[in-house]
C-alpha positions as CSV (number, residue, x, y, z in Angstrom):
1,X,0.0,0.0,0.0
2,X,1.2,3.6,-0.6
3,X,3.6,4.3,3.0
4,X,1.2,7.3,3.4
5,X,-1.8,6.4,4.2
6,X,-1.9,3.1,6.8
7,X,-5.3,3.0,8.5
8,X,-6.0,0.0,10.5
9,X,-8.1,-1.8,8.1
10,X,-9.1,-6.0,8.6
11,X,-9.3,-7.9,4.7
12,X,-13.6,-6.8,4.2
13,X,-12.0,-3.2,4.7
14,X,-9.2,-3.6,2.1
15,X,-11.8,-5.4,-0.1
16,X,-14.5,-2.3,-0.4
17,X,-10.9,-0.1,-0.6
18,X,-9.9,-2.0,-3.9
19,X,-13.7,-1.9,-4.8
20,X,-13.7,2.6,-4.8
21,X,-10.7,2.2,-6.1
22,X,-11.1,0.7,-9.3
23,X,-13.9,2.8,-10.0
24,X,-11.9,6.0,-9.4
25,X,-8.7,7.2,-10.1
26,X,-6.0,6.0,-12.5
27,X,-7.3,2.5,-11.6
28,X,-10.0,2.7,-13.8
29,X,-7.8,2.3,-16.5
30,X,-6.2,-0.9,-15.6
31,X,-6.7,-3.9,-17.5
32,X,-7.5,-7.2,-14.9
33,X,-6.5,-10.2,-16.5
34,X,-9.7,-12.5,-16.6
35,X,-8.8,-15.2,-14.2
36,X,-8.1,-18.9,-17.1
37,X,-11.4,-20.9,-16.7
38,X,-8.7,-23.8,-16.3
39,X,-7.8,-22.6,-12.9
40,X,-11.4,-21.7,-11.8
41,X,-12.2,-25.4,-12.3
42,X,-9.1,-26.3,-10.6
43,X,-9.9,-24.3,-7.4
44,X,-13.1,-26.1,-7.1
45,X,-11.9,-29.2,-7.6
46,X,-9.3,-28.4,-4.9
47,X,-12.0,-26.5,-3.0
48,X,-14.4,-29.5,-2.1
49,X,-14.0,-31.5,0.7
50,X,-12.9,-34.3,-0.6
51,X,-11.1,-33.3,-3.9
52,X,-12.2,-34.7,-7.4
53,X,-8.7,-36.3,-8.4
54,X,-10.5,-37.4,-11.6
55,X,-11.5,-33.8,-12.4
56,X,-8.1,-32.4,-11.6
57,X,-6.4,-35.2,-13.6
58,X,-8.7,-34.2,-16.5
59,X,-8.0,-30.2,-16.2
60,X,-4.1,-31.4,-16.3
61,X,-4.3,-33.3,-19.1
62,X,-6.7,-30.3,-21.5
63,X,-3.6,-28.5,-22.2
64,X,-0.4,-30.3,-23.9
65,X,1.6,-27.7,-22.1
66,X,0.6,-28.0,-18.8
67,X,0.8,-32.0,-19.0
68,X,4.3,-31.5,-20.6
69,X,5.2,-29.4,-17.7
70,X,3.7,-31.9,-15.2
71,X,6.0,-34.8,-17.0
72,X,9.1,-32.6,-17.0
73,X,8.7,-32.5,-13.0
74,X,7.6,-35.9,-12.4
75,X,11.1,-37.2,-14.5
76,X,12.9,-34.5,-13.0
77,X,15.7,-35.0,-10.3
78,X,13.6,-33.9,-7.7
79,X,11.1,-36.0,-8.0
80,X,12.4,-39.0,-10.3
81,X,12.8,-42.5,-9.3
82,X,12.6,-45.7,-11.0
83,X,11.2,-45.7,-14.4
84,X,10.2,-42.9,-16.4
85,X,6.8,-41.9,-16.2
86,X,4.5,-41.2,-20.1
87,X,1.4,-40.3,-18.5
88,X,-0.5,-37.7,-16.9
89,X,-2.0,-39.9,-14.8
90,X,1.3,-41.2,-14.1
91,X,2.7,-38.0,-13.0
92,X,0.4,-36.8,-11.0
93,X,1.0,-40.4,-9.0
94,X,4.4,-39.3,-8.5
95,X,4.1,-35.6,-7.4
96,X,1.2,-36.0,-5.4
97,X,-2.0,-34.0,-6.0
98,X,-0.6,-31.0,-3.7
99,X,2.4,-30.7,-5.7
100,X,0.8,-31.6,-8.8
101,X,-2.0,-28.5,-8.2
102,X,0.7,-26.2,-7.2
103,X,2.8,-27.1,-10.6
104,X,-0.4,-26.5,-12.6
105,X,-1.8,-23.2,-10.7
106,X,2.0,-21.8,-11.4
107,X,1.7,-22.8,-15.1
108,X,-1.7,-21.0,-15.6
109,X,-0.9,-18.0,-14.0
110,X,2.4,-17.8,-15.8
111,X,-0.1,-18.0,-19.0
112,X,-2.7,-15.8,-18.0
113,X,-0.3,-12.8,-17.2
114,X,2.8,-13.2,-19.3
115,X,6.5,-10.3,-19.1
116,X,7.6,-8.9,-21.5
117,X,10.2,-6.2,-20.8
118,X,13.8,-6.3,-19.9
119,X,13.2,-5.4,-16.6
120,X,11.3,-8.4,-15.7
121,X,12.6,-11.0,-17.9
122,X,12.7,-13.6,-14.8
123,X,9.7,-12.5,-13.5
124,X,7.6,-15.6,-13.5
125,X,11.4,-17.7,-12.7
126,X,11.7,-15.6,-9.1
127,X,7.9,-15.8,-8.2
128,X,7.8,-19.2,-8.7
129,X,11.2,-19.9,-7.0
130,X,9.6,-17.3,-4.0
131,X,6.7,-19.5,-3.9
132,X,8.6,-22.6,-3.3
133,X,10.2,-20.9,-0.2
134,X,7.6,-19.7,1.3
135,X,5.9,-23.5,1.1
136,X,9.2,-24.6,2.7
137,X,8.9,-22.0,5.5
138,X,5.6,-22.9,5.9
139,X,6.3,-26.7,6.5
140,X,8.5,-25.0,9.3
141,X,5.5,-23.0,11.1
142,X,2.3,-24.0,12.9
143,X,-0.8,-23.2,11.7
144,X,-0.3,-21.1,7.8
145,X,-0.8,-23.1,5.4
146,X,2.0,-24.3,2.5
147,X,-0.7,-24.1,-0.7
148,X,-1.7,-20.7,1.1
149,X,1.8,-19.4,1.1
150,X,3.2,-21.2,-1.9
151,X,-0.1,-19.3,-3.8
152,X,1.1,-16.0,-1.9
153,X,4.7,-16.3,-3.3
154,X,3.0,-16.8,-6.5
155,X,1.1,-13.3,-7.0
156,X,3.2,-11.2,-4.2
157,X,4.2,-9.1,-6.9
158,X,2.0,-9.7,-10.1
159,X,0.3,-6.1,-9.8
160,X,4.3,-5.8,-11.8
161,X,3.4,-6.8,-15.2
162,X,-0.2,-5.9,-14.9
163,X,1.0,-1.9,-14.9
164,X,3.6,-2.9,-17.3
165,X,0.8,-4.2,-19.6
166,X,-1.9,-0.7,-19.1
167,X,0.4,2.2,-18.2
168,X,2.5,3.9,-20.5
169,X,5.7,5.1,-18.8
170,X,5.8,1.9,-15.9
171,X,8.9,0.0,-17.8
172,X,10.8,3.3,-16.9
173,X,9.2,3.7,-13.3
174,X,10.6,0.0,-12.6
175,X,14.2,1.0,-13.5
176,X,13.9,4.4,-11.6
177,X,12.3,2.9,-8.6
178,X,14.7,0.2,-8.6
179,X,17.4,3.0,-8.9
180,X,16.3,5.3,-6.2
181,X,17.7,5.4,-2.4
182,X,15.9,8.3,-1.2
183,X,12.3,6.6,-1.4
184,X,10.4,3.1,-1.0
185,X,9.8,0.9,-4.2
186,X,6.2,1.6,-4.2
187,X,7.1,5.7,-3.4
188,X,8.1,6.1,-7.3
189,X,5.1,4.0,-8.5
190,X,2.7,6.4,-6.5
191,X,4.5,9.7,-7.5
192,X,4.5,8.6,-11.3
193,X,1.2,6.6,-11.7
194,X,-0.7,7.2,-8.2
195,X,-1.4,3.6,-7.7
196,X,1.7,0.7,-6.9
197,X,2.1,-2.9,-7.7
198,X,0.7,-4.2,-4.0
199,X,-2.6,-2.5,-4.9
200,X,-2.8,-3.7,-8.7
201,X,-2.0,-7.0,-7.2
202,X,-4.2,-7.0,-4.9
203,X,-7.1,-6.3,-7.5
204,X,-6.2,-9.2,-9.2
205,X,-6.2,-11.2,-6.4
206,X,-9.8,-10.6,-5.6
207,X,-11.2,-10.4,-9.4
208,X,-9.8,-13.8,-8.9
209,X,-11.6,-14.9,-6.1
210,X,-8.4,-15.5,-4.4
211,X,-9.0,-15.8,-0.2
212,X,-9.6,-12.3,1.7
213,X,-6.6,-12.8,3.5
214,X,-4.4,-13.1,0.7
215,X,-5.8,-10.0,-1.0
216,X,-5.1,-8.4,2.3
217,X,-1.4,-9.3,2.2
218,X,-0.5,-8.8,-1.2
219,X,-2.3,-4.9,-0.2
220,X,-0.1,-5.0,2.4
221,X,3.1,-6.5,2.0
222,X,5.3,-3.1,1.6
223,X,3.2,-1.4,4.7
224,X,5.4,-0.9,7.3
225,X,2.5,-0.9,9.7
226,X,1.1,-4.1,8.8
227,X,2.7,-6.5,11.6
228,X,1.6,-3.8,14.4
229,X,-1.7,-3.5,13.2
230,X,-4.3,-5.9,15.1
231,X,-7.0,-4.7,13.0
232,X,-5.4,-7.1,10.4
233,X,-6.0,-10.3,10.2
234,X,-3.5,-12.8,11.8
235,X,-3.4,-14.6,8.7
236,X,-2.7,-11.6,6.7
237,X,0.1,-10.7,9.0
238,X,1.5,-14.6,9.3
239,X,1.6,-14.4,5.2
240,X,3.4,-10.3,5.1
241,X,5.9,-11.9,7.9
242,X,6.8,-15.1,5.8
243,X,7.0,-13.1,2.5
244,X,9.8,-11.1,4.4
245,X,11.3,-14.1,5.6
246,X,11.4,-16.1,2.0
247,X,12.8,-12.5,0.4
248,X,15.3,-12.3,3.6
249,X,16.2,-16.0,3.1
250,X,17.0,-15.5,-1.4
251,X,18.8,-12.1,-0.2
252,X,21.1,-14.6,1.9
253,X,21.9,-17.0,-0.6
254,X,22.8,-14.3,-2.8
255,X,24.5,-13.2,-0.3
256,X,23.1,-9.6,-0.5
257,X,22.7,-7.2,1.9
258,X,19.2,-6.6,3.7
259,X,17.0,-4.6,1.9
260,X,14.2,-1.6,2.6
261,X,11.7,-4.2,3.6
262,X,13.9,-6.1,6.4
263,X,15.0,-3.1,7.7
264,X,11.8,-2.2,8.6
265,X,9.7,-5.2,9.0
266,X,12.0,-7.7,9.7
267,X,12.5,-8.0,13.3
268,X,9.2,-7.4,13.5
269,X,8.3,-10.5,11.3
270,X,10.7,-12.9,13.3
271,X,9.2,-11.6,16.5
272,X,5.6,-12.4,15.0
273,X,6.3,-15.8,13.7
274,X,8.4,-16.6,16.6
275,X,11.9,-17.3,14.8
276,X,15.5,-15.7,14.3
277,X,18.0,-15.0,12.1
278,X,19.7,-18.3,13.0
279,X,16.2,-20.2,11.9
280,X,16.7,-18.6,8.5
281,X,20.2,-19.5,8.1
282,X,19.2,-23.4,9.2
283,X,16.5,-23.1,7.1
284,X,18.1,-21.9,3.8
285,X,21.1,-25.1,4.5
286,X,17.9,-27.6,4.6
287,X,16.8,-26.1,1.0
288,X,20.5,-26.1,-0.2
289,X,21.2,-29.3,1.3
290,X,17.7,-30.7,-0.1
291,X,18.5,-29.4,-4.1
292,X,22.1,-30.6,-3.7
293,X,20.1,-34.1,-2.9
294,X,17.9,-34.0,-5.9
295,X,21.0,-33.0,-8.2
């Protein structure tokens, strides 16, 4: 959200905010990218109580691309043992349906909003890489949920290439805003376009029909208030405080300094989810340890 305005607001709040929004303002002009009626079904099949595995296995194999993509992970070194696997069906077996959901929600969303600009050439590569993360950090906390997170990771930043795509000028804003010291990310999206990337992603979010709380942290997730705020959801928070953890954790194997974010949040963030700097260090050595593994 923009850093000057942070009202205590809970995820219905946030919702009828995006709602006056997008019909005022420079929003209006924004261009939502339907949500794919592939990943509708998929949510419902997911969605039920007892999930339709023949329903799923049918929405993974109505696209050669997405069942390619399945294969390609199921033979992979993560995942591969034994024989090779042919089949969707086959696949899907080895992944488990979790994994198998996660690959295809990734694959549509990739689709549905593609990047094309310099800027963000690896776009889809880092949100999906994010994603995994924060399903491994997950896995590592009581009580949030890994598809939760791992679909968190996933559209943290996609209000990106959604202004890339409707506003003239935004490829420049995301080399001067990457440039600038003197003001926040989202700062320089506000001053040139008076809207940012958390709020555009946040629209998506809910034209999607994502959950409240996940609108409410993608809104969030640049809001320096948003781990003091106890008008927000504790969900919302738990999924703001592992997005800073999972950025904290690539910023360590890169072995880059802290950024903005951290600076500001991220005491805060270890204090909510009740780790430390030495659980992010263990934690990122169980990754590495865990791809060298699957090498």
């Amino acid at each position: 959200m923009s850093i000057l305005s942070t009202p205590t607001r809970n995820s219905a709040l946030i919702a009828t905010e995006l709602d006056q929004k997008r019909k005022n303002g420079p929003l209006k002009s924004i261009v939502i990218p339907p949500c794919p009626a592939l990943l509708r079904d998929l949510k419902n099949a997911m969605g039920a109580a007892e999930p339709d595995l023949n329903e799923v296995a049918r929405i993974a194999g109505s696209d050669v691309a997405m069942s390619a993509t399945l294969l390609r992970n199921a033979n992979g070194a993560m995942f591969a043992s034994g024989q090779p696997v042919h089949t969707v069906g086959q696949a899907m077996n080895r992944l488990g349906l979790r994994e198998s959901a996660a690959l295809m929600t990734a694959f549509l969303v990739r689709h549905a909003i593609p990047v094309n600009h310099p800027k963000l050439r690896d776009f889809w590569d880092e949100a999906s890489q994010s994603a995994g993360t924060l399903h491994f950090i997950a896995r590592q906390l009581p009580g949030l949920s890994p598809e939760l997170a791992q679909l968190y990771g996933l559209f943290q930043h996609v209000g990106m290439p959604v202004l890339l795509q409707s506003l003239r000028g935004y490829g420049g804003t995301l080399t001067e805003a990457a440039a600038r010291k003197d003001r926040p990310f989202i700062a320089t999206e506000n001053a040139n376009h008076r809207t940012d990337h958390a709020v555009v992603g946040a629209l998506v979010a809910q034209a999607w029909h994502l959950p409240a709380n996940l609108v409410a942290a993608i809104r969030l997730h640049h809001d320096n208030t948003a781990l003091s705020d106890n008008g927000i959801e504790p969900e919302a928070r738990t999924l703001v405080a592992a997005g800073l953890l999972a950025d904290r954790m690539r910023r360590l194997r890169l072995t880059l300094p802290p950024d903005a974010d951290w600076q500001a949040m991220g005491q805060q963030a270890l204090d909510w989810l009740g780790s430390s700097e030495q659980d992010l260090e263990e934690w990122l050595q169980m990754e590495q340890d865990q791809e060298a593994a699957a090498a």
